[in-house]
C-alpha positions in Angstrom: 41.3 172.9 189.8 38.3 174.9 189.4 37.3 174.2 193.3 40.7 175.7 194.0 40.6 179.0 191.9 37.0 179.4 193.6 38.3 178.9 197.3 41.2 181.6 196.4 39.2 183.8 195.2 36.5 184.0 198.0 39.1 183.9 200.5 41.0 186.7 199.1 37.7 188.5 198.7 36.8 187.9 202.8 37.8 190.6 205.6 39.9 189.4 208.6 37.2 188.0 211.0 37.2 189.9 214.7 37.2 186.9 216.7 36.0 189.2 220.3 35.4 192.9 221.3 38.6 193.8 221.8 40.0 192.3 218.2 37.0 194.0 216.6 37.9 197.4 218.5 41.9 197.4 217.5 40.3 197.1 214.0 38.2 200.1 214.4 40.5 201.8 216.1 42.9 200.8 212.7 40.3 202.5 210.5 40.0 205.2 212.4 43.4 206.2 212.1 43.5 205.4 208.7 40.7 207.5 207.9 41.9 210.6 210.4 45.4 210.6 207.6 43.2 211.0 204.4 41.4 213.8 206.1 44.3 215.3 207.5 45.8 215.6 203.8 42.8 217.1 202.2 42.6 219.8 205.6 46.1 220.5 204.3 45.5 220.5 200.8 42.3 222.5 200.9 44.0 224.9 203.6 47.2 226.1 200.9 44.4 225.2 197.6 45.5 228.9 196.6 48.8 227.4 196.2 48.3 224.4 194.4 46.8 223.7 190.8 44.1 222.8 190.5 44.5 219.1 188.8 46.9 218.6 191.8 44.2 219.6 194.3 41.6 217.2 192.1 43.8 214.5 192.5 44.1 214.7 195.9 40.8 214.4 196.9 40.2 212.1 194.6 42.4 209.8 195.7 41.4 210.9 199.6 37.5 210.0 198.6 38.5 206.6 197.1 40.8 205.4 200.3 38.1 206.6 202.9 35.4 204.3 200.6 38.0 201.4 200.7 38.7 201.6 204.4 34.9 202.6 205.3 34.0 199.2 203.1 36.9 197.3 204.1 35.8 197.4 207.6 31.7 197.1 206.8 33.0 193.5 205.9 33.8 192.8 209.6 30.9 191.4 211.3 31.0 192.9 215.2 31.1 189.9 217.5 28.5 191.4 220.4 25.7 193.6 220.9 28.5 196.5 222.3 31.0 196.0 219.0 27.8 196.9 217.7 28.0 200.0 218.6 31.8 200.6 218.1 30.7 199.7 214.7 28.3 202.6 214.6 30.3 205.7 215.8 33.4 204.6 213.7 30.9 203.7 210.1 29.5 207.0 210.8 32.4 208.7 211.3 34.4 207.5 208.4 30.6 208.0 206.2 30.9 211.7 207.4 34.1 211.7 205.9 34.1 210.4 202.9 31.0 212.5 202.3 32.8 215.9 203.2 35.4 215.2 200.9 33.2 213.8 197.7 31.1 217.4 198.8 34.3 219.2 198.5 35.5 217.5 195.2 32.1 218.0 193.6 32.7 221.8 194.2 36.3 221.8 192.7 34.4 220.1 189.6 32.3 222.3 189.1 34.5 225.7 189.7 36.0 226.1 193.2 35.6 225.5 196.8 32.7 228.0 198.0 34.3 228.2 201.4 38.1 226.7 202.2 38.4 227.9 205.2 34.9 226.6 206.7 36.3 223.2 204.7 39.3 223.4 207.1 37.6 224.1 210.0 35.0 221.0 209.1 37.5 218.7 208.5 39.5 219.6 211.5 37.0 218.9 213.7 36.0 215.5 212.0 40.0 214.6 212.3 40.2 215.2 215.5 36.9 213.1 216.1 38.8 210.2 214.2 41.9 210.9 216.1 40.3 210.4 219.4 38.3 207.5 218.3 41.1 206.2 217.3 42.8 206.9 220.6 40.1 205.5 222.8 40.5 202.0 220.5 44.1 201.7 220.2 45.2 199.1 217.4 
């Protein structure tokens, strides 16, 4: 019984394997698009943070910084299948790093009093979606 509870458990702890370079580049593609959503919501929620309170505006990027770690860590797990998924693996772990970083930057600032500069936040995390969205693009899922 034990043997069976330890199988289930590291089975259910295991990322979907990428069996060839084009499995392994729907999958990035996946997280791109994934990770272009969360920073799509804080652009917003940073953009009209004069309208909001600021617990809602906490939890939002709260909950944005702790989806971009899941999906940046849920797709570490995948091992790239060839030297070029290698590299796919690269562009899309540093862009979803870059990401989660600008929002944990951002939430650290609302911590501690306010966003120095929303609009340069927008700006930043415009560009960084629209990186992710033409990642994502360029590996469909």
């Amino acid at each position: 019984m034990r043997w069976i509870l330890l199988a289930l458990l590291l089975v259910a702890g295991c990322a979907s394997p990428a069996w060839n370079d084009t499995d392994y580049a729907k999958k990035a593609g996946a997280t791109a698009e994934s990770a272009a959503s969360s920073v799509e919501l804080v652009r917003l929620a940073v953009a009209n943070e004069a309208k909001l309170t600021r617990p809602y505006l906490q939890t939002v990027l709260t909950e944005a910084a702790g989806s971009l770690g899941s999906v940046d860590s849920q797709f570490g797990a995948v091992q790239p299948p060839s030297v070029a998924a290698s590299a796919v693996r690269e562009e899309i772990t540093g862009l979803t790093s870059d990401a989660a970083e600008q929002v944990q930057v951002l939430l650290n600032e609302l911590r501690l009093r306010e966003i120095r500069d929303p609009a340069r936040a927008t700006a930043d995390l415009a560009e960084l979606g629209d990186r992710l969205r033409a990642f994502a693009e360029a590996h469909p899922s």
